[in-house]
PAMARPA-557494 format. One line per 4 residues: number of its first residue (from 1); their letters; for each residue y, x, z negated of C-alpha. Coordinates in steps of 0.1 Angstrom, whole numbers, plus 5000, padded with zeros to 4 digits. Layout:
// residues N
NUM	A	Y X Z  ...
***
This chain:
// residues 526
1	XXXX	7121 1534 3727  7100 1552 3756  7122 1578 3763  7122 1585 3724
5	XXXX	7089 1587 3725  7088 1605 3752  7114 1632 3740  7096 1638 3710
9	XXXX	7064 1639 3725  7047 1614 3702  7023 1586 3712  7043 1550 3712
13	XXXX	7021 1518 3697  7028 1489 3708  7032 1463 3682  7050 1439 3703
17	XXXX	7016 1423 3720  6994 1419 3690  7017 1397 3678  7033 1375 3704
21	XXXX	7008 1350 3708  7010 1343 3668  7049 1328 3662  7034 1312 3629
25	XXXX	7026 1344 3613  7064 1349 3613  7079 1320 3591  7116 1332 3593
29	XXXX	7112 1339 3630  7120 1372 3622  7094 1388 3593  7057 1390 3600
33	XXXX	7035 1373 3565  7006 1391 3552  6979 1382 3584  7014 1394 3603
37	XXXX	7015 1424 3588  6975 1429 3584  6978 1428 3624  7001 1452 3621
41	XXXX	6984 1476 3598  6952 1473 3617  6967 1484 3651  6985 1513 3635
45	XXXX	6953 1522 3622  6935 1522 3655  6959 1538 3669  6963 1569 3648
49	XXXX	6921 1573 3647  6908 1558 3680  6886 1536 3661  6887 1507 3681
53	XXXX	6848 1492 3670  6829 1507 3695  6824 1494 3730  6832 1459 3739
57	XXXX	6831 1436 3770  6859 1409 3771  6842 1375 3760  6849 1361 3798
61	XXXX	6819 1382 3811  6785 1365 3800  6752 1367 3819  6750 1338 3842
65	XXXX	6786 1343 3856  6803 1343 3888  6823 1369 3905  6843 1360 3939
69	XXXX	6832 1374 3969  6853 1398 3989  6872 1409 3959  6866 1436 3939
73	XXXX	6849 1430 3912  6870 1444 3878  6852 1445 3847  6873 1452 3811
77	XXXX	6867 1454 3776  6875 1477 3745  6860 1514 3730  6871 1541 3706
81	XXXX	6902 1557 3727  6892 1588 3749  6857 1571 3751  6844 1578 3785
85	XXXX	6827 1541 3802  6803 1539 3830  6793 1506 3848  6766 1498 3870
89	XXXX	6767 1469 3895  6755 1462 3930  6741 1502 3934  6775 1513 3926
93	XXXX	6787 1532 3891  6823 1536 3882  6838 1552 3853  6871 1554 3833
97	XXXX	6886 1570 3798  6893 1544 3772  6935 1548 3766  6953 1551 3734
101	XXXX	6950 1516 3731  6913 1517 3734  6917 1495 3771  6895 1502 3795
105	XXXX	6884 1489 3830  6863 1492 3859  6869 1480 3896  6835 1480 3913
109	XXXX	6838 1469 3954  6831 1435 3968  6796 1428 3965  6779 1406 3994
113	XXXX	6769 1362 3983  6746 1360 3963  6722 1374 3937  6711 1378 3911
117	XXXX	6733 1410 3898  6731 1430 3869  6760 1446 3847  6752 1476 3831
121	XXXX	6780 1490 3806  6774 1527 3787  6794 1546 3768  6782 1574 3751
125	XXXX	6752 1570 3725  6762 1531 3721  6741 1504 3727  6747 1499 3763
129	XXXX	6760 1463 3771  6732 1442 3797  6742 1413 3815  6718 1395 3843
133	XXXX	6719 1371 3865  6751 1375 3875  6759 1363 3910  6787 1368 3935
137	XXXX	6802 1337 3954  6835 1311 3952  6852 1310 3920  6876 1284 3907
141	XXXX	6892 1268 3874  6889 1234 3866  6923 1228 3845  6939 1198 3830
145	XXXX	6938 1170 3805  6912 1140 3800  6909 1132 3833  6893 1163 3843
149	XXXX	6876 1168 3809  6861 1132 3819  6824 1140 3816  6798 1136 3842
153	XXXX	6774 1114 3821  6800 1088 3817  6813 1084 3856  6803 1059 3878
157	XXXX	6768 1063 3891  6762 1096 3881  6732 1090 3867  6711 1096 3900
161	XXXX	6736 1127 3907  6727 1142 3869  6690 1139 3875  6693 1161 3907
165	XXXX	6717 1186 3894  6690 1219 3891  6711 1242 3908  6708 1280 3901
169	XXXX	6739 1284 3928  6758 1260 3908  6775 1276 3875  6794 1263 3846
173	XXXX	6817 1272 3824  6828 1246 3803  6854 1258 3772  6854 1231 3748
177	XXXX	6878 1225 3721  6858 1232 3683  6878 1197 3676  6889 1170 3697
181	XXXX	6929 1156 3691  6914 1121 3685  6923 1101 3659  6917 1116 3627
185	XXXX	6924 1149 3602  6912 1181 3610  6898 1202 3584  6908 1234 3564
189	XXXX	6881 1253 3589  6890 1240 3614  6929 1247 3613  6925 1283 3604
193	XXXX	6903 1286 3632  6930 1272 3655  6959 1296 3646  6938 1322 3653
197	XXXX	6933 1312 3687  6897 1305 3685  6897 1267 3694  6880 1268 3730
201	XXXX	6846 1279 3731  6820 1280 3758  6793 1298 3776  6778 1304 3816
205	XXXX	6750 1281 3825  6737 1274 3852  6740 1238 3869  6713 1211 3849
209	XXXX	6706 1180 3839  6714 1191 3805  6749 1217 3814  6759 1194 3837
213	XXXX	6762 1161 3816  6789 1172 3794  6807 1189 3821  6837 1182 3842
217	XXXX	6827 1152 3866  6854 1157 3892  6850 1195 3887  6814 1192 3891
221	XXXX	6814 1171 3924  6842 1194 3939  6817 1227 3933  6787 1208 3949
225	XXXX	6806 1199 3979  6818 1234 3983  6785 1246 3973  6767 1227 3999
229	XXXX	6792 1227 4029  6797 1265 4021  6758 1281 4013  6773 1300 3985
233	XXXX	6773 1303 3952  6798 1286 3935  6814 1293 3897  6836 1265 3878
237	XXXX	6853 1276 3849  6869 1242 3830  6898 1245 3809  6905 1207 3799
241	XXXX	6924 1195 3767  6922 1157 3765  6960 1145 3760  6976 1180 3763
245	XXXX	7009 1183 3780  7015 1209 3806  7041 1228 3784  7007 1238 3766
249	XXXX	6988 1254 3801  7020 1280 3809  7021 1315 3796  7047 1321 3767
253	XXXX	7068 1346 3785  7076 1320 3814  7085 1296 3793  7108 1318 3774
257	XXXX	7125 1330 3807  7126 1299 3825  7158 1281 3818  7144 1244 3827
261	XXXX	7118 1253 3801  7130 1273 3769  7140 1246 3751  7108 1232 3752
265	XXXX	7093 1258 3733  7105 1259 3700  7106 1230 3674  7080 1210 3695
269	XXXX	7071 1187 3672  7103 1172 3673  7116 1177 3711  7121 1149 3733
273	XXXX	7106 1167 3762  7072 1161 3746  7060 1129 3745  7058 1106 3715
277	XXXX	7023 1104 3718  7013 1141 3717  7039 1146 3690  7023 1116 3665
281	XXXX	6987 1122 3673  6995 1164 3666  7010 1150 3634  6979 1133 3624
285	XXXX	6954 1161 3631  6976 1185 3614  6985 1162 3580  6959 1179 3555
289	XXXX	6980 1213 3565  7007 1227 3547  7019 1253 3571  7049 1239 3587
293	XXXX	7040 1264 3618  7007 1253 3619  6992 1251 3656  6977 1229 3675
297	XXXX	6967 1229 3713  6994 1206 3725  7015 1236 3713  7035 1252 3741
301	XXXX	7018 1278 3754  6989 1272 3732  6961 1268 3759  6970 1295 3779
305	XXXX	6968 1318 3750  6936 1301 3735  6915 1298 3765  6936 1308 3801
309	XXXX	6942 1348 3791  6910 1352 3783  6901 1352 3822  6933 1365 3834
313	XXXX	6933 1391 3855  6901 1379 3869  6898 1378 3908  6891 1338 3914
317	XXXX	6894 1316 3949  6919 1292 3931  6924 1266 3912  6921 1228 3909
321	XXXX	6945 1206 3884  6942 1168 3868  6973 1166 3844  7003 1145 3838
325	XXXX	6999 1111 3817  7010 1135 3786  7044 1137 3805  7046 1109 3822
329	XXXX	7079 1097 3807  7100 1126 3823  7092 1127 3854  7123 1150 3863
333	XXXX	7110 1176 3837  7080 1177 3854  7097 1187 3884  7100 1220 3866
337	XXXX	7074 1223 3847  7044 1221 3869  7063 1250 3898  7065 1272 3864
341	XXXX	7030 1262 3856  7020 1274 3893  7042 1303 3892  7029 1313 3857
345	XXXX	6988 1311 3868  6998 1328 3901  7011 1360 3881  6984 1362 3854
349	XXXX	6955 1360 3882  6977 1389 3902  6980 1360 3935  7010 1350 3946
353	XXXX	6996 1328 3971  6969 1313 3950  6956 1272 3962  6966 1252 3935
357	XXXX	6957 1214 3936  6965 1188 3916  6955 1151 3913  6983 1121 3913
361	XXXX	6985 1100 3886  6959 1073 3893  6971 1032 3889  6979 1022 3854
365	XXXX	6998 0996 3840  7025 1017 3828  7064 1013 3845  7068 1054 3847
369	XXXX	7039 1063 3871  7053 1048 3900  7080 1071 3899  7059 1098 3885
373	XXXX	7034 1095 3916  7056 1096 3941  7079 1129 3919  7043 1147 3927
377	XXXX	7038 1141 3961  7073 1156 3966  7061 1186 3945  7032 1189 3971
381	XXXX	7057 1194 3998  7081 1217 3975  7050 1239 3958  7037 1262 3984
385	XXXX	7000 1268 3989  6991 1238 3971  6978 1201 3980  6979 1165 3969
389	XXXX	6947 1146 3966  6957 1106 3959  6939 1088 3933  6960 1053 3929
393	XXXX	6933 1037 3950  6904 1044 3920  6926 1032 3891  6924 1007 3862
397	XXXX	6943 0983 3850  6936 0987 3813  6924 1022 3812  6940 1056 3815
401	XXXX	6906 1069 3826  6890 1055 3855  6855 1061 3858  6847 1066 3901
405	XXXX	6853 1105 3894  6831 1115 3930  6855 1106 3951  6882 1128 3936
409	XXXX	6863 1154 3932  6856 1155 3970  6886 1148 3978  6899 1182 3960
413	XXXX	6866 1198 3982  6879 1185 4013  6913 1200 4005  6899 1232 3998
417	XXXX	6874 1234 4024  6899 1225 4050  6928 1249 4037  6909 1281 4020
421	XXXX	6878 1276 4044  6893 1268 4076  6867 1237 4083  6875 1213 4109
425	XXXX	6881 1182 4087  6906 1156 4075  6919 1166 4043  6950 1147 4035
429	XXXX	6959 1107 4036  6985 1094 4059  7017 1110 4045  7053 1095 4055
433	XXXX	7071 1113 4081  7100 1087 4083  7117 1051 4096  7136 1040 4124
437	XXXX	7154 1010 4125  7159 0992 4158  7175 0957 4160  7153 0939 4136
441	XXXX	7120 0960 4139  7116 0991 4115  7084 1015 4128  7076 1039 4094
445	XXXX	7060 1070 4108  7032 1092 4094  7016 1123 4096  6971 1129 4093
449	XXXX	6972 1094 4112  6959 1097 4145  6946 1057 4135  6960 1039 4106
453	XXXX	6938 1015 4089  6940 0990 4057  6907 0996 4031  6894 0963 4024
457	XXXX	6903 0951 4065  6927 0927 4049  6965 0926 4057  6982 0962 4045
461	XXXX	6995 0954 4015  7031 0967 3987  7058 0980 4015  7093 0970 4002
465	XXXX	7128 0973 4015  7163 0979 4004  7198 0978 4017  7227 0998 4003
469	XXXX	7227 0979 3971  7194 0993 3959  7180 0962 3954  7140 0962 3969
473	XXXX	7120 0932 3978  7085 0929 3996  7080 0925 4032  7054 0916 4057
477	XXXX	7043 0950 4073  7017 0952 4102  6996 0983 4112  6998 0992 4148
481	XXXX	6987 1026 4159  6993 1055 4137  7030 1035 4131  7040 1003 4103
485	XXXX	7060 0980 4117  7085 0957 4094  7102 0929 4111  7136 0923 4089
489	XXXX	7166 0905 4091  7184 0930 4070  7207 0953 4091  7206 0985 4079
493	XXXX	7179 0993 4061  7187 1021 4033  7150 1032 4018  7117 1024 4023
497	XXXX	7089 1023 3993  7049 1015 3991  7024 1015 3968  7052 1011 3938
501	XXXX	7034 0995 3911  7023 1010 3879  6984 0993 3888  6985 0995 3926
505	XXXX	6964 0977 3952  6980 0993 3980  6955 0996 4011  6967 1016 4039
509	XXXX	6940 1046 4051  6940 1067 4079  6909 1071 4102  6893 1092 4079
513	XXXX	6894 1071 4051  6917 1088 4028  6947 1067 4011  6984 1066 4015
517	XXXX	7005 1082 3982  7031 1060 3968  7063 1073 3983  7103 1061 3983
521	XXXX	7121 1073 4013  7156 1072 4022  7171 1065 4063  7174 1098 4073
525	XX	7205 1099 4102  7192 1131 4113
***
């Protein structure tokens, strides 16, 4: 079609994009409906005049924000095509021509920490476009499901944490979904407003008592530890769907490519690879609808085109992650899905080497997580530039969301201050190197354990053995060193596990205080 275009020397629209991120506007797969074909009409339309609306800054840039240091700084929005822009940031201006699709942006230079900035956006006679107190520090997502939606007002002892959060070097932005999937119907509004892609909203404040309540707790704690271990100003940006699988975080076009993942995409309402849950509790917010391709945020793709691309593109430090109980019951499908999830952030934010950490599943009583837990912290060692924080140790019995949210969000701070940062700190738990079996004595070897320790001083607790028929029973383990030692009457020793119960009490900590991961390893001749 380009060389067509080119060979007759016309202009080629793109028709393509406008629609992709809207598969219910097409009920045959194949034939736009009337919004379809109003897109349609409308882009032609801009197209053939330039009339684009004007000028226009893309929704992610608000007063208030936060750019990341030592990156240039790009700035995009929309005008009429041909429409020369000029911006105005940090004593530099840049300028550009809107294209023939009326796109246009600006790359000013790394500006130094700190602040306050201000944007300044002209084009032509138009109103210019004025944003202020803008400053320039560390920049990083807050992603997931509940757990990192968890608010701050309802976390343990947060209370004295809440009334000393005036921060000006602290900024928020929290998109919220204009309905939560609880239990109950969503409304005709509502709905519309969600196949439009306009179900996360939010703005840039800065850090309060009264920003700060309904905000991220673990994101939150993880941007003040950076924030005061770094001097800097620090920008979270939290993108958090309670119950939302990670199918819903990944980029269309990756899961359409991605041969572990395609058939996830289409007919989700009735594919195994989403769980039950998400699949009823969908159905119930969607029953006064009578679209059959109505959509809903546990949608494939859905988040990433409601709330992700709408800062994509955007230079950021990285990116923390607190997701799994939606998928949970496929653990092996996980073990594709979160590398595409990685691989699909890495390419829209234009880093191939981008930190991404994620959380393990904390202790519930639910049989899956075990296996679940310990499928992650092989995906820490498979995923590279990413990291592990543990989480089993701060778990409840009865409830999926545990309320001491401070010490995972310093946890992910102590990752990222020891990894991004290059601070001289302890950052990981003691993390299974191996066994070796001699006579009747096992020794189970770590790594980050110059001392091993037990939390509560009491006996370390949930090691387990098996021979070659599979079978696992406890055993008496005793810390000595930065080595576990198992005395055993069994031979030959086949695997090794710890920590594997759905609500675990394991207790084994290294000098720095950090816990053990639930892990299953196999004797390893070599």
């Amino acid at each position: 079609i380009e060389q067509v275009a080119k060979a007759a020397n016309v202009s080629l629209i793109d028709l393509h994009m406008p629609l992709y991120s809207h598969p219910d506007l097409f009920k045959d797969a194949l034939h736009p409906d009337q919004a379809g074909a109003a897109i349609i009409a409308k882009t032609v339309f801009q197209h053939i005049t330039g009339n684009f609306g004007g000028l226009k800054l893309a929704s992610v840039f608000m007063s208030h924000m936060v750019f990341q240091q030592k990156a240039n700084i790009r700035v995009w929005g929309k005008a009429d095509s041909g429409t020369e822009v000029v911006g105005l940031f940090d004593r530099q201006t840049e300028k550009c021509i809107a294209n023939e699709s009326g796109e246009w942006t600006l790359n000013f230079n790394p500006a130094p920490a700190g602040g306050p900035y201000t944007l300044k956006i002209y084009a032509g006679n138009q109103q210019p476009i004025v944003l202020d107190d803008i400053l320039v520090g560390e920049l990083w997502i807050c992603a997931g499901q509940s757990n990192m939606e968890f608010p701050l007002k309802d976390a343990a002892n947060s209370g004295i944490d809440i009334s000393k959060s005036e921060n000006s070097n602290i900024r928020l932005f929290n998109l919220k979904g204009i309905v939560r999937p609880d239990d109950s119907k969503w409304d005709s509004l509502s709905l519309d407003k969600i196949n439009k892609l306009e179900f996360l909203e939010g703005k840039w404040k800065s850090s309060n008592t009264e920003s700060v309540t309904d905000f991220s707790a673990i994101g939150y704690y993880f941007g003040k530890m950076l924030n005061e271990n770094l001097n800097v100003p620090v920008g979270l940006i939290q993108v958090s769907v309670g119950g939302a699988p990670i199918e819903a975080f990944i980029d269309r076009k990756t899961l359409e490519f991605d041969p572990c993942m395609v058939d996830v995409l289409y007919k989700w309402k009735q594919n195994d690879f989403i769980m039950d849950w998400c699949r009823h509790r969908a159905a119930l917010n969607l029953s006064l609808s009578n679209n059959e391709l109505q959509r809903h945020p546990f949608e494939p793709a859905y988040i990433y085109e409601a709330g992700v691309s709408q800062f994509a593109g955007m230079p950021l430090r990285g990116v923390i992650w607190y997701q799994g109980e939606s998928n949970a019951h496929n653990a092996e499908h996980y073990a594709a899905a979160f590398p595409a999830l990685v691989q699909s952030w890495r390419k829209a934010f234009g880093n191939a080497e981008m930190p991404f950490y994620f959380a393990q599943l904390s202790s519930l009583n639910r049989p899956s997580w075990p296996h679940f837990r310990d499928v992650q912290r092989q995906l820490s060692h498979s995923v590279p530039h990413s990291g592990m924080v543990v989480t089993s140790d701060l778990g409840d019995s009865l409830d999926v969301h545990p309320i001491r949210k401070r010490e995972v969000g310093e946890r992910f701070a102590r990752l990222a201050l020891k990894d991004v940062y290059q601070q001289k700190l302890e950052c990981f738990g003691p993390e299974v190197r191996g066994f070796i079996q001699e006579g009747k004595q096992i020794r189970i070897q770590f790594d980050h354990a110059a001392h091993l320790n037990t939390s509560d001083l009491a006996d370390v607790r949930e090691f387990e053995i098996a021979g070659s028929d599979g079978l696992f029973f406890p055993v008496k383990a005793v810390v000595k060193g930065n080595e576990i030692l198992i005395q055993t009457e069994k031979k030959e020793v086949q695997k090794i596990r710890y920590g594997w119960k759905p609500f675990s009490r394991a207790n084994l900590v290294n000098e720095a205080g950090l816990p053990a991961s639930t892990f299953e390893i196999k004797f390893n001749k070599n």
